[in-house]
N, C-alpha and C positions, 0 to 999 in steps of 0.2 A: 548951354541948353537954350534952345528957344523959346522966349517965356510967353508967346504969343498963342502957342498949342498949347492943348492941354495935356499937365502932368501924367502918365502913366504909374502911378505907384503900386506895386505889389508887395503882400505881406504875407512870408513862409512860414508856417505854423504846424506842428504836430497832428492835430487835428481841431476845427473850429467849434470856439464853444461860447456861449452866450454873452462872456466880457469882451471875447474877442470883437463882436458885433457894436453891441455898446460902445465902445472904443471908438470903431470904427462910425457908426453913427455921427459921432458927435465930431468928425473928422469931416465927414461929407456933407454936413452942415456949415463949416467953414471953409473947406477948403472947393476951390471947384476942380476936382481931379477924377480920374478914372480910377478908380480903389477897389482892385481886387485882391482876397482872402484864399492864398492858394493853401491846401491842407492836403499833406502826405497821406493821410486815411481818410474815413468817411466814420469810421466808427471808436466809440470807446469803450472802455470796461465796463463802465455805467452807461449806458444807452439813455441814460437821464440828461448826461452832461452835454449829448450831440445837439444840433441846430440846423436850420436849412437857412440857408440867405435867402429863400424867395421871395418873404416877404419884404426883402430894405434891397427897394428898385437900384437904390444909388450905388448896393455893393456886390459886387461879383463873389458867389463862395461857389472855387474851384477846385477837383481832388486830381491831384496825380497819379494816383493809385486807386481806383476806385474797388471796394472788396476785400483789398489786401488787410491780411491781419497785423496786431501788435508780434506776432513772431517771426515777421519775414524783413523788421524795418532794415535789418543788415544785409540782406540780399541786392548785389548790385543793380538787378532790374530795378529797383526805387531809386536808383541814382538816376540809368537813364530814364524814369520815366518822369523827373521831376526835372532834370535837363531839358527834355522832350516839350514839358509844359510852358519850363520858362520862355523858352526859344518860340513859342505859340504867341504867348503873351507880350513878350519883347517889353516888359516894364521899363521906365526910366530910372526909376528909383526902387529897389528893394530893402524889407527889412527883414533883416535874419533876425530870428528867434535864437537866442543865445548861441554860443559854440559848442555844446556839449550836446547841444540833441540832434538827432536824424536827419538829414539833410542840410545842417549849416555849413559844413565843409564844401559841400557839391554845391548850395545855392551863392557863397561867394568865391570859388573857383569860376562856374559861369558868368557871374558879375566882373571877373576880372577878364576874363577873353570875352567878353562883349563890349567890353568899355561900359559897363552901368556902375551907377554909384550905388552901396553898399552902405545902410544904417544898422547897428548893431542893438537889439535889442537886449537888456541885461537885468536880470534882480539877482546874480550873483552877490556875494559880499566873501568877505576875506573868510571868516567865522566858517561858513556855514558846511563845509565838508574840512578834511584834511586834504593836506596840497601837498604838490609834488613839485621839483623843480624846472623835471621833465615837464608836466603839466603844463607850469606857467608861463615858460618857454613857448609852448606852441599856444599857447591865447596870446601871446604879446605879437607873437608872429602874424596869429589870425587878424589881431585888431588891426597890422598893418594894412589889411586889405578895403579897409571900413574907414567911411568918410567921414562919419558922426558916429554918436552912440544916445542912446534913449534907456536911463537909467528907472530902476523902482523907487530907492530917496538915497538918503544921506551914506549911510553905508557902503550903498553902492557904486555911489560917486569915488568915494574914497577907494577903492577898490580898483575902479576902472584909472584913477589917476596911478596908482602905485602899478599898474600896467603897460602904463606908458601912453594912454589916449591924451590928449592935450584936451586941458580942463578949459575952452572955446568950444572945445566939440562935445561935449559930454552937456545933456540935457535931461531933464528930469520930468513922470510923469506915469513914465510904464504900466504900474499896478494901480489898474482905477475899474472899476465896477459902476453898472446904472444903478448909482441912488438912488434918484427919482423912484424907481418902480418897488424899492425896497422899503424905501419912506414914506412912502403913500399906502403901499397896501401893510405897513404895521398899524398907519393911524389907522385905518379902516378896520382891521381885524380886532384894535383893541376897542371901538365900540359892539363889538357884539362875542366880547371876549369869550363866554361862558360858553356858550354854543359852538366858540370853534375849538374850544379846549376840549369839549366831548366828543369831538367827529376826529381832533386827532389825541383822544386817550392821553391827556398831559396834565400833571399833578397843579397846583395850587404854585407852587413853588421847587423851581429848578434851575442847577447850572446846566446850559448846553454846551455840548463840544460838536463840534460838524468836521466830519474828515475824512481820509481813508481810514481805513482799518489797516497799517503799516508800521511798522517798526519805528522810524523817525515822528511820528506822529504821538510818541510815547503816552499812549492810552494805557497802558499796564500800570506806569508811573505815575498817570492820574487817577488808574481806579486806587492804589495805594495810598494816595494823599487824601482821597474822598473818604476812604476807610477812618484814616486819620483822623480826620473834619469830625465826622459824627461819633468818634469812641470820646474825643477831646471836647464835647461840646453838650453840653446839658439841653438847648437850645437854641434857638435864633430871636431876635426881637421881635417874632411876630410870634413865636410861644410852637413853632414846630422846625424839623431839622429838614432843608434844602434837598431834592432827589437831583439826580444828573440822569441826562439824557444822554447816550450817545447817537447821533445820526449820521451816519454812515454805514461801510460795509467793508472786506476784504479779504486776506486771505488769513485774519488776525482773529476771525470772528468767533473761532474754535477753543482758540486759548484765552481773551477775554470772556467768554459765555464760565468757564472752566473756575476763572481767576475769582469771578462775580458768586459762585457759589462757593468757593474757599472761603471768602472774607466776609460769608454770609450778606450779602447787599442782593438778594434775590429781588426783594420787595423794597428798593431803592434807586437800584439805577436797572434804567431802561433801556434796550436798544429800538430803534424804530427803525434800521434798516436807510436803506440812502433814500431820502426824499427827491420828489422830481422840483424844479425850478418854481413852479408854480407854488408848491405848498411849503419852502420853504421861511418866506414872510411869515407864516404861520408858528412856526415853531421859535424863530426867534422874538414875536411880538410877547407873546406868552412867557417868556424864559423871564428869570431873576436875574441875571447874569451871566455873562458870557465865558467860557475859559478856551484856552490855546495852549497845549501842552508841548509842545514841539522842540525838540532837542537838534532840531533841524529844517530850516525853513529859510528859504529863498524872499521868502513876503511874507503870506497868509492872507488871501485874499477875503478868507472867511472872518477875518477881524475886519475887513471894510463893510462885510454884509451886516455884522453885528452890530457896529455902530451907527452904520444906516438906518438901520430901525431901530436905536436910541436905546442901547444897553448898553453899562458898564461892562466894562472887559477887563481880562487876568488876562494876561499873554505872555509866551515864555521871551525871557531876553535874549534867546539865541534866535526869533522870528525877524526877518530883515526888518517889519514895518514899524516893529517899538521902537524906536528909536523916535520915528517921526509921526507915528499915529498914538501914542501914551504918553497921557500928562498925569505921571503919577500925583494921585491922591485926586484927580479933577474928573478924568475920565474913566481911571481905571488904574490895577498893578502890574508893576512888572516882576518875574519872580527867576530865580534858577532851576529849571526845569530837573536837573539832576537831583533837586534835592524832594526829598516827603513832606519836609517839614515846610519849605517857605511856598510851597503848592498847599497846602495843607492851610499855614495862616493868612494866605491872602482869600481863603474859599472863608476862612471864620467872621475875617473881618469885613468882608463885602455885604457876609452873611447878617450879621449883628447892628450892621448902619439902621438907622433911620431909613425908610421909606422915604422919604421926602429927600435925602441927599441922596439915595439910589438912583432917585428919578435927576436930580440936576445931574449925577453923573452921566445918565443917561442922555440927558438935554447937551450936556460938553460933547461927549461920544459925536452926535450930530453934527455939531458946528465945525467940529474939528472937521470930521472925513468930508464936508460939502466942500474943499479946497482939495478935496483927490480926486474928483469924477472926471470922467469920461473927458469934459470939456480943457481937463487939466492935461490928459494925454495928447489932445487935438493940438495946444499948444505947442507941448514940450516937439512932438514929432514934426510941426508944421515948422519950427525953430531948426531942428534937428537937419531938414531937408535943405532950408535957407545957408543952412553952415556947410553942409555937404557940397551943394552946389557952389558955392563960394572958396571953397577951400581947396590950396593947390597943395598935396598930401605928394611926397618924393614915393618913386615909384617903385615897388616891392621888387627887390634882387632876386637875383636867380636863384638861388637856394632859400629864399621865402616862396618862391614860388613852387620850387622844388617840395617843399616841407607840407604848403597846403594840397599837393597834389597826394602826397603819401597821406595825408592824415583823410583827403575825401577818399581813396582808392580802402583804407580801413576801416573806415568810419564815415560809407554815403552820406 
């Protein structure tokens, strides 16, 4: 490649949303390349999560589909018209957003009859679904097509090694959020804490959970343990018992509402609905502590938020980021999300601490995630490019090539 132009990097995404920008910021501050965000839709389920590029001159957000809903992403008009865009944009360097979603099969089929190199973006981990042999057969196949790869942490590294990517090519950094905008506006909201705790209706003391309302996100599991918490508990150290917030929203919202008046917690836990970007700071500056219930979970991007703005975290051990974002007993627990009870005592004990080690927990929580942001992705992927372009990878056989045509022709 000639290193005297400039880079063309393009990055395939579901639809763009606010980490994705972040990310990318902090990428076109280092790097000097042409960096556009191409996005198979324009819209999301929460029209809170969507974003415009307009305002970050440096990064192009472009849709291939512009209109198109989440129920057409199987239709092959989104193959050609993501075909369509790429072949506009002619990128040097692409990064596919994992292999299992919409359009990764068609955007490195393209990269391979164009001769472009192919970075494989990944927060997989072995855990996090069950697998199939068939399954891992065609990722092992898919990685063939991919020069490098750009991991979420440790987990995932392990994962993409037992795949077959050679551990030169595998770099790390993936799952990183703007701190800065999260740590800034928590200091600022907890000087004028009282006032913003009345504009958004929030108790004295709460665990928050932030998420979809979805199955894997095992909120049912958590309102049970919460149940738990306050039947098993006379009190908390500060002389009253911790409320939970949920914020989010989904298609969950009918049987949680249902669950919350079974177990009597009418006047305990609250739902607030999915909050938009802005008032998020808000509700986590305010919170006691943070919990992540998830029986399944690629990351949790929502544990970077939480700890950015300086809360102790509960996070379940099956979230990809404990591993690397929890220093149990420093920053926060880790728990088995399957069970009542160790959701249950880590909500007693976070609850029953001292104020003052809440807050150092709170103070680690910070330190720790300021080694994930945004600047931490810029690295790994600027690495990522260096090894791609470097790297002479033996060229995909005909019946790998055969294989990623069947799997785009199935699955644009």
């Amino acid at each position: 490649m000639n290193e005297t132009r400039v880079i063309r990097l393009c990055w395939v995404v579901y639809n763009g949303v606010h980490y994705h920008m972040a990310r990318l910021r902090a990428l076109a501050h280092s790097a000097q390349w042409e960096i556009t965000l191409l996005q198979l839709l324009d819209n999301d389920v929460f029209a809170a999560l969507e974003c415009s590029g307009d305002e970050y001159s440096r990064i192009r957000l472009v849709t291939a589909a512009p209109g198109l809903k989440r129920g057409s992403l199987s239709d092959p008009a989104l193959a050609k018209a993501l075909e369509r865009k790429l072949s506009e944009l002619m990128p040097d360097i692409v990064c596919v957003n994992g292999w299992g979603l919409p359009g990764s099969a068609t955007t490195l089929k393209w990269c391979h009859n164009h001769h472009r190199l192919a970075i494989m973006m990944s927060e997989s981990t072995l855990m996090d679904v069950a697998r199939s042999p068939l399954q891992e057969y065609i990722k092992r196949v898919l990685l063939r097509f991919c020069h490098a790869m750009l991991c979420g942490g440790t987990p995932h590294r392990e994962y993409a090694l037992a795949l077959g990517m050679p551990g030169e090519c595998i770099f790390l950094g993936y799952d990183s959020i703007d701190n800065n905008t999260f740590d800034k506006a928590s200091h600022a909201i907890r000087m004028q804490a009282e006032h913003i705790r009345q504009s958004l209706s929030v108790p004295q003391r709460y665990f928050l959970a932030v998420s979809r309302f979805s199955e894997k996100k095992n909120l049912c599991g958590l309102l049970y343990a919460y149940a738990a918490y306050r039947s098993s508990s006379t009190s908390s150290q500060s002389g009253e018992l911790w409320h939970l917030i949920l914020l989010g929203d989904g298609e969950l919202r009918p049987a949680l509402e249902a669950q919350i008046v079974a177990l009597n917690l009418e006047t305990s836990v609250h739902l607030h609905g999915f909050a938009t970007y802005e008032k998020l700071p808000g509700y986590y500056a305010l919170a006691s502590a943070f919990v992540h219930a998830s029986t399944t979970e690629q990351w949790g991007l929502v544990v970077n938020e939480a700890m950015a703005c300086g809360l102790p975290v509960l996070v379940s051990e099956r979230c990809g980021c404990a591993r690397d974002l929890i220093d149990e007993g420093i920053n926060g627990y880790r728990f088995n999300p399957y069970s009542t009870d160790a959701i249950a005592a880590v909500m007693q004990r976070i609850a029953t601490l001292p104020e003052r080690e809440r807050e150092s927990m709170g103070e680690a929580s910070r330190k720790i995630i300021a080694d994930w942001g945004p600047e931490r992705f810029a690295r790994g992927l600027q690495d990522a490019v260096s090894c791609a372009t470097a790297t002479k990878r033996s060229r995909a056989t005909w019946v790998d090539r055969l294989i990623l045509g069947l799997v785009a022709s199935i699955r644009p």
